[in-house]
PAZAVO-886497 format. One record per residue: residue number from 0; residue in one letter; chain; x, y, z of N, C-alpha, C, O in turn. Coordinates in nm, 3 decimals. Layout:
// residues N
+-----+------+-------+---------+---------+---------+---------+---------+---------+---------+---------+---------+---------+---------+---------+
:  nr : rest : kette :     nxx :     nyy :     nzz :    caxx :    cayy :    cazz :     cxx :     cyy :     czz :     oxx :     oyy :     ozz :
+-----+------+-------+---------+---------+---------+---------+---------+---------+---------+---------+---------+---------+---------+---------+
: NUM :    A :     A :       X :       Y :       Z :       X :       Y :       Z :       X :       Y :       Z :       X :       Y :       Z :
...
+-----+------+-------+---------+---------+---------+---------+---------+---------+---------+---------+---------+---------+---------+---------+
***
This chain:
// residues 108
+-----+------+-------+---------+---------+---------+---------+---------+---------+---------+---------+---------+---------+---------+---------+
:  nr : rest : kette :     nxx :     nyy :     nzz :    caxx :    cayy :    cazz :     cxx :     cyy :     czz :     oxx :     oyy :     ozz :
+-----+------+-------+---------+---------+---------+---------+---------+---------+---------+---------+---------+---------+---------+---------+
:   0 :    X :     A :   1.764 :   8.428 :  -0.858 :   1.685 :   8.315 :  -0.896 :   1.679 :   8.217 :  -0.780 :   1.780 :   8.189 :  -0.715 :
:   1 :    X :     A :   1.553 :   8.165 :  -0.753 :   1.525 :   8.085 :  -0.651 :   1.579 :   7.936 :  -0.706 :   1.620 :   7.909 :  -0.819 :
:   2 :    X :     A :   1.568 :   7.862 :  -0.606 :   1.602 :   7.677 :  -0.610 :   1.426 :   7.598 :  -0.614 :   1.380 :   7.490 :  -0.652 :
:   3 :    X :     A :   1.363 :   7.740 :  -0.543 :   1.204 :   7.658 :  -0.559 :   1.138 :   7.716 :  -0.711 :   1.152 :   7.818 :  -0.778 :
:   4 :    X :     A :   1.064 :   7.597 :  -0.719 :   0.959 :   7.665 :  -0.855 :   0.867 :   7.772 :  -0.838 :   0.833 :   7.788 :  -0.721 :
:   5 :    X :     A :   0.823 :   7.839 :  -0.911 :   0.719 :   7.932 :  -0.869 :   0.582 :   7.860 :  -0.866 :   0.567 :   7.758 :  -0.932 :
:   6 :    X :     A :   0.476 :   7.915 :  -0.786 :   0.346 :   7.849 :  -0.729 :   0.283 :   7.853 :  -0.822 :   0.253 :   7.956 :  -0.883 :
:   7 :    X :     A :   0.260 :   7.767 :  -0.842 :   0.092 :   7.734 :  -0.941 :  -0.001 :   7.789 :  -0.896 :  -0.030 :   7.752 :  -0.782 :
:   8 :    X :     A :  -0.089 :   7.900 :  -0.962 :  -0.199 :   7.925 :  -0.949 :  -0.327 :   7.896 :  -1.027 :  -0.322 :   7.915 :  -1.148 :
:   9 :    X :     A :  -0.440 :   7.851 :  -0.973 :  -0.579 :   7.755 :  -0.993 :  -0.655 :   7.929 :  -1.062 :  -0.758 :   7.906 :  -1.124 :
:  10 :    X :     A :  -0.632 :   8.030 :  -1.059 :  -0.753 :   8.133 :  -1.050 :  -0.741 :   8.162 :  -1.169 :  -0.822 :   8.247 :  -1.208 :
:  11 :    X :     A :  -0.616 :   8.095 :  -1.301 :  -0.730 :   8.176 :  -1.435 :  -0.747 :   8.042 :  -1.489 :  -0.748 :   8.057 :  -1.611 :
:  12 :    X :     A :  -0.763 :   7.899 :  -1.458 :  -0.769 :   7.749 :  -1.516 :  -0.931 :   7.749 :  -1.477 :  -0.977 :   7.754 :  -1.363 :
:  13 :    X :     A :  -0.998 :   7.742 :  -1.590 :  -1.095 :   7.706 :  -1.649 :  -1.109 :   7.482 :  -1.564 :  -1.073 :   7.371 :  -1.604 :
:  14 :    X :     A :  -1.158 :   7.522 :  -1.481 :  -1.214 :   7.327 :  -1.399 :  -1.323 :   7.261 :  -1.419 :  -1.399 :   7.263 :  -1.322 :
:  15 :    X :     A :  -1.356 :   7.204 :  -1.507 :  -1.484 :   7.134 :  -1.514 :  -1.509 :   7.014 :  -1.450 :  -1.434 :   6.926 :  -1.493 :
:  16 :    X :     A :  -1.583 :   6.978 :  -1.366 :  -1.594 :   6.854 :  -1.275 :  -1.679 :   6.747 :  -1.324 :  -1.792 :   6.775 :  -1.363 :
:  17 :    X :     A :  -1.637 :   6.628 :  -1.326 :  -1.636 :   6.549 :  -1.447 :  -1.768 :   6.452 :  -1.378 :  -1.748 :   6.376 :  -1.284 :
:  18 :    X :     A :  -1.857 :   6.464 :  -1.421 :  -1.995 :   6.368 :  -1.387 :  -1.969 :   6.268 :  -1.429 :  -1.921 :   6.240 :  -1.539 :
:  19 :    X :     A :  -2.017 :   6.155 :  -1.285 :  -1.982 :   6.000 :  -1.292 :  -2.111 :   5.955 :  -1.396 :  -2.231 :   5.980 :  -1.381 :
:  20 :    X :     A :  -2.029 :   5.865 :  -1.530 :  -2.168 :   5.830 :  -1.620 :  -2.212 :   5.709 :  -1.523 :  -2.131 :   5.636 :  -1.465 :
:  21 :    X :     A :  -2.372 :   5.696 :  -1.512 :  -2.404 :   5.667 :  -1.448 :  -2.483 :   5.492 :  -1.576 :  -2.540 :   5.523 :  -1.680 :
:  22 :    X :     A :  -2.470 :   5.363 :  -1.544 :  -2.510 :   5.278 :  -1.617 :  -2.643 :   5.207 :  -1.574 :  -2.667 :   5.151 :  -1.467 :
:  23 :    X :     A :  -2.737 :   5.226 :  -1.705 :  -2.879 :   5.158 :  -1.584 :  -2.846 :   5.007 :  -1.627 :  -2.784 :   4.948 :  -1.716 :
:  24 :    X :     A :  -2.944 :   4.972 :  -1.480 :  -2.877 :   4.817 :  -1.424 :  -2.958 :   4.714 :  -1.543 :  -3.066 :   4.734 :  -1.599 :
:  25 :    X :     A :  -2.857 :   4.591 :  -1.558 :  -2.926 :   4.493 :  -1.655 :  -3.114 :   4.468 :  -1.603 :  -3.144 :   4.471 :  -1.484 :
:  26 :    X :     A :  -3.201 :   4.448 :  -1.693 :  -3.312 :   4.395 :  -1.656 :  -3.365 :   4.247 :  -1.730 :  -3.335 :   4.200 :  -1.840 :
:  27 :    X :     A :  -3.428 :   4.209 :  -1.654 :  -3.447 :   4.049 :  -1.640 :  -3.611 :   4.034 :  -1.663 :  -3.682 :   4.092 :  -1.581 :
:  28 :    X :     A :  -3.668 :   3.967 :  -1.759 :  -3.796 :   3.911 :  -1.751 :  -3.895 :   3.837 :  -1.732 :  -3.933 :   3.770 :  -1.827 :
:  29 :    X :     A :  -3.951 :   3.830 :  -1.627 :  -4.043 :   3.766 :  -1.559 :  -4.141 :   3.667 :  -1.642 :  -4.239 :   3.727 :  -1.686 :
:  30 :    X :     A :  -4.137 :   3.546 :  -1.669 :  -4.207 :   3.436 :  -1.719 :  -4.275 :   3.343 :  -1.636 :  -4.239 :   3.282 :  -1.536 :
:  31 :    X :     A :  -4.399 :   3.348 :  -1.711 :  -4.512 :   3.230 :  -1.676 :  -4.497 :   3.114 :  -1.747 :  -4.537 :   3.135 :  -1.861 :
:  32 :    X :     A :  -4.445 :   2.962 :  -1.729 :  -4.439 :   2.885 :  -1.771 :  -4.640 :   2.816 :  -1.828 :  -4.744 :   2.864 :  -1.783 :
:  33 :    X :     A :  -4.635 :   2.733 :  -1.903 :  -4.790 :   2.678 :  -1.919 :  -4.769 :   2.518 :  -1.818 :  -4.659 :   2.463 :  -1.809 :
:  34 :    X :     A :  -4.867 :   2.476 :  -1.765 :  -4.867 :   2.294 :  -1.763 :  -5.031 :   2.324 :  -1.783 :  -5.108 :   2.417 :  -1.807 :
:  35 :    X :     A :  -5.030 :   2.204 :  -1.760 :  -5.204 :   2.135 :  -1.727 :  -5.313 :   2.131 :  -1.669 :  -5.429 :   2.106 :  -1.702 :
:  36 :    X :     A :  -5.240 :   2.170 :  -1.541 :  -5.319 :   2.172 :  -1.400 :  -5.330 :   2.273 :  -1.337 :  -5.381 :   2.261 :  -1.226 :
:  37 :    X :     A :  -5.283 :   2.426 :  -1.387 :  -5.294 :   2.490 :  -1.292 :  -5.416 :   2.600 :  -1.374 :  -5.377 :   2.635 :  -1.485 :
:  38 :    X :     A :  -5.518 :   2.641 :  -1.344 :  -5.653 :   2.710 :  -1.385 :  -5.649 :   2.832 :  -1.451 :  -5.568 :   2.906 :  -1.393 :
:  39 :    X :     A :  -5.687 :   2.871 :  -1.520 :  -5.675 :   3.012 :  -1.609 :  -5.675 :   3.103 :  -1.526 :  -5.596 :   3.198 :  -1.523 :
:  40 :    X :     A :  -5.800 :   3.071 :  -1.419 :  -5.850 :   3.197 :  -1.357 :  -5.762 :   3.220 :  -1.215 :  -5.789 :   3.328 :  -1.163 :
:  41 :    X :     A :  -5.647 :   3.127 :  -1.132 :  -5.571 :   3.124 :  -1.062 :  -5.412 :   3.208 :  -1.134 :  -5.338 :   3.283 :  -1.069 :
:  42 :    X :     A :  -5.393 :   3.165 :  -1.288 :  -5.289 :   3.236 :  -1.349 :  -5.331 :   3.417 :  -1.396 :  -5.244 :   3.502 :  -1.418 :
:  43 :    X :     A :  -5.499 :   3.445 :  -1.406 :  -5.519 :   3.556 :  -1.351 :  -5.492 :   3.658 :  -1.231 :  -5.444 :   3.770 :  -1.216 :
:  44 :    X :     A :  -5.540 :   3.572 :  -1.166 :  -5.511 :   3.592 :  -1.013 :  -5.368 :   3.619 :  -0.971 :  -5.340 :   3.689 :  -0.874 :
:  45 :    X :     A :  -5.306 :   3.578 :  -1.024 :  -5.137 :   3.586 :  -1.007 :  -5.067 :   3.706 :  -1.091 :  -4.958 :   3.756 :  -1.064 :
:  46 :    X :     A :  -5.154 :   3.744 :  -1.202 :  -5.144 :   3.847 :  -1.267 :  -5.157 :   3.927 :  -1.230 :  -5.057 :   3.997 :  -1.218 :
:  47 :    X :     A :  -5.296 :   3.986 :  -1.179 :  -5.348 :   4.070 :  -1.122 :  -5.279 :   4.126 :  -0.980 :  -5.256 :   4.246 :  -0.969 :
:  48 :    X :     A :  -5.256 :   4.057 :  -0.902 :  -5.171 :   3.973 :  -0.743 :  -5.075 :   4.051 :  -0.728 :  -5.063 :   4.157 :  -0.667 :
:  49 :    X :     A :  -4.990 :   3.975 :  -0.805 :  -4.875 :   3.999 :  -0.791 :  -4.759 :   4.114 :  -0.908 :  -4.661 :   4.186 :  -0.892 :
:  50 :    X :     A :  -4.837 :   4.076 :  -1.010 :  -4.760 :   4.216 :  -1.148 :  -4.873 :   4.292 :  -1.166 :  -4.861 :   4.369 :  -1.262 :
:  51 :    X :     A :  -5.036 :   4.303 :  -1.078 :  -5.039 :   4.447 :  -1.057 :  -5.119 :   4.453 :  -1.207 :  -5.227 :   4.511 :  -1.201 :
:  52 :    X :     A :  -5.093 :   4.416 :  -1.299 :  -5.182 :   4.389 :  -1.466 :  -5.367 :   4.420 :  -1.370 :  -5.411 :   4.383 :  -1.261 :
:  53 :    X :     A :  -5.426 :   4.503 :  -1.485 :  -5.532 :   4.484 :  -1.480 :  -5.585 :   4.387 :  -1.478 :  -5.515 :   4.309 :  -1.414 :
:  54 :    X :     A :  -5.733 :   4.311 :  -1.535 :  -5.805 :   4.171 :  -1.578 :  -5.804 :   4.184 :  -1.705 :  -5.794 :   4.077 :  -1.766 :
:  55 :    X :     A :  -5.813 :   4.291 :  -1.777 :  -5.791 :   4.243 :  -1.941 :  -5.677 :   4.189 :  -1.996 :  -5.677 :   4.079 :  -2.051 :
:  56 :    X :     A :  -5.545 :   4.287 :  -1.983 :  -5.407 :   4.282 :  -1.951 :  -5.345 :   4.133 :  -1.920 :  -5.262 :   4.070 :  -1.985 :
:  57 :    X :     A :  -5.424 :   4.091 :  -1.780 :  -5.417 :   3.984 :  -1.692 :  -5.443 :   3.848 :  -1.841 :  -5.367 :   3.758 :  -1.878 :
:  58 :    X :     A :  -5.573 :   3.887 :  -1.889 :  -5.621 :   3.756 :  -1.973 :  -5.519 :   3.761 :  -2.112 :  -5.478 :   3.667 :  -2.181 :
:  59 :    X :     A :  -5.508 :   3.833 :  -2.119 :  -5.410 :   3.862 :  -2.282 :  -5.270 :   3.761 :  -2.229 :  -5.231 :   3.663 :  -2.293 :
:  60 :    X :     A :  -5.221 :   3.800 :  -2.127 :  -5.106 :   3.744 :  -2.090 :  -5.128 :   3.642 :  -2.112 :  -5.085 :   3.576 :  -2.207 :
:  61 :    X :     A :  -5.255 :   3.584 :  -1.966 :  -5.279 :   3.411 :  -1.933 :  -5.319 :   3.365 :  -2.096 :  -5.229 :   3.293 :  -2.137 :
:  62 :    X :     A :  -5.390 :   3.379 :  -2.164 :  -5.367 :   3.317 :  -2.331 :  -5.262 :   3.338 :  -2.406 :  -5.261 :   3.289 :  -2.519 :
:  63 :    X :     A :  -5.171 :   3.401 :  -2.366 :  -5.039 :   3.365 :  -2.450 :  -4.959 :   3.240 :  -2.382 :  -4.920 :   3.137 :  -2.436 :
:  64 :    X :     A :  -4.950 :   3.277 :  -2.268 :  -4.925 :   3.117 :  -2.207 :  -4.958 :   3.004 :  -2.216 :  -4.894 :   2.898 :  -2.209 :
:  65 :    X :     A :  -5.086 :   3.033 :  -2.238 :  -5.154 :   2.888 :  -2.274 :  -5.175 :   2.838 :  -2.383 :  -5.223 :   2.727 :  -2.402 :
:  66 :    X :     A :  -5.125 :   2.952 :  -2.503 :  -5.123 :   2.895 :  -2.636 :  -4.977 :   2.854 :  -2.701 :  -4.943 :   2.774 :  -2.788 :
:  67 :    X :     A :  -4.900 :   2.955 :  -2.609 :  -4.756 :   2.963 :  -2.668 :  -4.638 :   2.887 :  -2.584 :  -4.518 :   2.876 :  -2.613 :
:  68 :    X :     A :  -4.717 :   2.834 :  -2.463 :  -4.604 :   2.796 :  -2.383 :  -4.546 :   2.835 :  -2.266 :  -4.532 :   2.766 :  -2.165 :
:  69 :    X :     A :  -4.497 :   3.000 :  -2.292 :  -4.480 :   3.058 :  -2.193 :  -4.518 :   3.173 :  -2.217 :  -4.590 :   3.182 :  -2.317 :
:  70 :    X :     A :  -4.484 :   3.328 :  -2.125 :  -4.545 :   3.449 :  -2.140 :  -4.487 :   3.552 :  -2.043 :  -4.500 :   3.517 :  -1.926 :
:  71 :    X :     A :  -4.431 :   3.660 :  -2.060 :  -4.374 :   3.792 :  -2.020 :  -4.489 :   3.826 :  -1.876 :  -4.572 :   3.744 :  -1.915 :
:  72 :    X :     A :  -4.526 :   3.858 :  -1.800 :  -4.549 :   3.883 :  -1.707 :  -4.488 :   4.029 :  -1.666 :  -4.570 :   4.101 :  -1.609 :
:  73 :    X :     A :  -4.370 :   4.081 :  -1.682 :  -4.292 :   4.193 :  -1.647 :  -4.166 :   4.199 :  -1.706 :  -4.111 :   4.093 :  -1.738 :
:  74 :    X :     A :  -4.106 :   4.314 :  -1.727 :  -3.946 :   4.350 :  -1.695 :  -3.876 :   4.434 :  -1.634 :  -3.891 :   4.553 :  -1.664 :
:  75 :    X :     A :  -3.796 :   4.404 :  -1.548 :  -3.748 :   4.469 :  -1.414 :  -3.620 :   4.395 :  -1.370 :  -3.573 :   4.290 :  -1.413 :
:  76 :    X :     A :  -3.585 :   4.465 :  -1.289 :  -3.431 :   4.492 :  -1.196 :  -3.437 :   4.350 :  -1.163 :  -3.539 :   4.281 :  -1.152 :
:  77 :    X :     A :  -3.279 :   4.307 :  -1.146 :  -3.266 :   4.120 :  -1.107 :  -3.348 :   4.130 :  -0.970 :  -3.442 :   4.054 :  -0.948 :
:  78 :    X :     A :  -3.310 :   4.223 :  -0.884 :  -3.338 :   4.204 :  -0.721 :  -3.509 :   4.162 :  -0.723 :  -3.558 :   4.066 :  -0.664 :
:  79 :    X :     A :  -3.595 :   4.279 :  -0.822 :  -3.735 :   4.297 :  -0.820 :  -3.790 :   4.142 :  -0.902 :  -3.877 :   4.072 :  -0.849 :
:  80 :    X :     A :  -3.730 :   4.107 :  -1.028 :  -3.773 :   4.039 :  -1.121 :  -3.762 :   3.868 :  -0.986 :  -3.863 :   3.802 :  -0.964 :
:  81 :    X :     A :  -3.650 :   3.840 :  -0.934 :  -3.574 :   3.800 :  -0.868 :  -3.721 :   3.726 :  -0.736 :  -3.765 :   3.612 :  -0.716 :
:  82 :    X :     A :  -3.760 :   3.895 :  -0.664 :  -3.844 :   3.910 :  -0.582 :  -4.017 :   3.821 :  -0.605 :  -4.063 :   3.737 :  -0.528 :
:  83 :    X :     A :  -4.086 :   3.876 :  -0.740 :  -4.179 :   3.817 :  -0.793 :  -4.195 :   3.670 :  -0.855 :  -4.300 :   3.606 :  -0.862 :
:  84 :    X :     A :  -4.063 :   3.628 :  -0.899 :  -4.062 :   3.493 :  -0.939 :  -4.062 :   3.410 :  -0.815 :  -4.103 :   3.295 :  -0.826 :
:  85 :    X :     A :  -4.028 :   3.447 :  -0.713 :  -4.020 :   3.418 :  -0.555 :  -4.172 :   3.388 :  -0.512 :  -4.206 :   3.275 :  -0.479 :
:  86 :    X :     A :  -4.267 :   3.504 :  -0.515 :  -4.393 :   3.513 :  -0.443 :  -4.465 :   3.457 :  -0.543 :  -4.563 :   3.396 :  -0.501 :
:  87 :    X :     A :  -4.450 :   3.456 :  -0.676 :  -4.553 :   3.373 :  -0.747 :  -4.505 :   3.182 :  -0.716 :  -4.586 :   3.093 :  -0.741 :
:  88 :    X :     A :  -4.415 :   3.164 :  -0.680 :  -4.401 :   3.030 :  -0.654 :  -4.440 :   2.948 :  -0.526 :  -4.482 :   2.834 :  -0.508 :
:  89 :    X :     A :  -4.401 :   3.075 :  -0.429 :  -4.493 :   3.049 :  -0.289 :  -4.623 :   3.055 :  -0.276 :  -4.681 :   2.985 :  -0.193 :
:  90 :    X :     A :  -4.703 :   3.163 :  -0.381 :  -4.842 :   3.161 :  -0.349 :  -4.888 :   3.048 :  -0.453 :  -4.976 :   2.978 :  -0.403 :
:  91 :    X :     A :  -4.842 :   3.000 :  -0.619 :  -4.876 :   2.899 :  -0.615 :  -4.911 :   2.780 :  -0.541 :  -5.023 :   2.731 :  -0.524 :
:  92 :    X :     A :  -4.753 :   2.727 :  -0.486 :  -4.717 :   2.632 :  -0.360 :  -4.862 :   2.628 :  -0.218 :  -4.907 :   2.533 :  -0.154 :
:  93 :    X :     A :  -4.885 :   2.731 :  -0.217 :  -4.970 :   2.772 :  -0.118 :  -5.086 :   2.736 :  -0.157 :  -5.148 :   2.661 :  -0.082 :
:  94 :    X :     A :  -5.142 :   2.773 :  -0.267 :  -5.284 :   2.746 :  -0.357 :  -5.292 :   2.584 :  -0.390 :  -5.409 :   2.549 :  -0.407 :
:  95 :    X :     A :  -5.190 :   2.471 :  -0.404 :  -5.173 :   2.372 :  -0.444 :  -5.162 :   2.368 :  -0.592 :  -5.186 :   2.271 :  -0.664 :
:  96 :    X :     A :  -5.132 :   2.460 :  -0.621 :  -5.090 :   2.471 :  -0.796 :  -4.931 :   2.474 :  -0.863 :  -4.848 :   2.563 :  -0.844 :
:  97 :    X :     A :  -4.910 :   2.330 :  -0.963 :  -4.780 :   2.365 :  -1.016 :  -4.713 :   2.455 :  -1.111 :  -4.628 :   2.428 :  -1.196 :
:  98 :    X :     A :  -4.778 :   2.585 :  -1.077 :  -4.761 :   2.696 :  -1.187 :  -4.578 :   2.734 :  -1.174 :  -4.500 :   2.742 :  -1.079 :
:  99 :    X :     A :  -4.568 :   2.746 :  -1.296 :  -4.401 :   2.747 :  -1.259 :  -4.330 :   2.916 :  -1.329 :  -4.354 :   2.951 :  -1.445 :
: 100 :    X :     A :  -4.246 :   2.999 :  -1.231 :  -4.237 :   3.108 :  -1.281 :  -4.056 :   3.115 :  -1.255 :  -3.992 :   3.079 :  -1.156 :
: 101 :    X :     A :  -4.016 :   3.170 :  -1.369 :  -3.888 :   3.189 :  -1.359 :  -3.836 :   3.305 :  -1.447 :  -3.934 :   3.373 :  -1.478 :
: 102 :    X :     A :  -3.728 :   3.354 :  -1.497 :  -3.659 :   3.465 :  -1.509 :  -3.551 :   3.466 :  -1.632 :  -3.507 :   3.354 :  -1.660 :
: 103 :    X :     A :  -3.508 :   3.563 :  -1.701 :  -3.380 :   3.563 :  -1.809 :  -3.415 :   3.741 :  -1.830 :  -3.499 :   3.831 :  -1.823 :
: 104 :    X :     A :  -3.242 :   3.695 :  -1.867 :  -3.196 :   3.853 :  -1.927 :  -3.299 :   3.897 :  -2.016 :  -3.361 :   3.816 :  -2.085 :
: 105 :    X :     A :  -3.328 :   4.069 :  -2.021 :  -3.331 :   4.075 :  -2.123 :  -3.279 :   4.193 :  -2.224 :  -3.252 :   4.310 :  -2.197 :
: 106 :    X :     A :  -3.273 :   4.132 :  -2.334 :  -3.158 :   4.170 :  -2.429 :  -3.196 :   4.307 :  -2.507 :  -3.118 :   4.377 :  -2.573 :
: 107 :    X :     A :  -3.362 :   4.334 :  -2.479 :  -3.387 :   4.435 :  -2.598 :  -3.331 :   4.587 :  -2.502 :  -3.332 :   4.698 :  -2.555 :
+-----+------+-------+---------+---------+---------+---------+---------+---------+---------+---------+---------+---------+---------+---------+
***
């Protein structure tokens, strides 16, 4: 009898390699605030522009905004959602319009 153990052998153990679960990333939704001053057809334009919405699409949105307050525009990744609330505030800024766009989780 030996002092060492006998060798483990791997060739009749059944190994299954364990896949990393992979979690999709939180997403965040892109909002059109309403005010006063800034033109239907410029909050089109920003539709169209920048989230890519057709002009029908585009007008459905811009009248929910303008009846309800505010309005969904998109939902997407913080970095992307993040990205567009960015360029719709500069190209407002740029246009001389106080159109105001900002961002929240979303939960569904």
């Amino acid at each position: 009898m030996s002092d060492f153990p006998e060798p483990i052998h791997d060739n009749d153990l059944a190994v299954e390699t364990a896949r990393p679960k992979l979690k999709r990333p939180p997403l965040y939704r892109v909002l059109l605030l309403n005010d006063d001053y800034t033109t239907m057809d410029f909050v089109i334009d920003v539709l169209t522009q920048i989230f890519n919405h057709d002009e029908e699409k585009a007008a459905q949105i811009m009248l929910h905004v303008h009846q309800k307050g505010a309005g969904i525009c998109g939902v997407y990744t913080r970095e992307i959602a993040e990205t567009k609330v960015e360029q719709v505030l500069q190209y407002a800024q740029a246009q001389k319009h106080p159109l105001q766009c900002t961002m929240e989780p979303d939960d569904d």
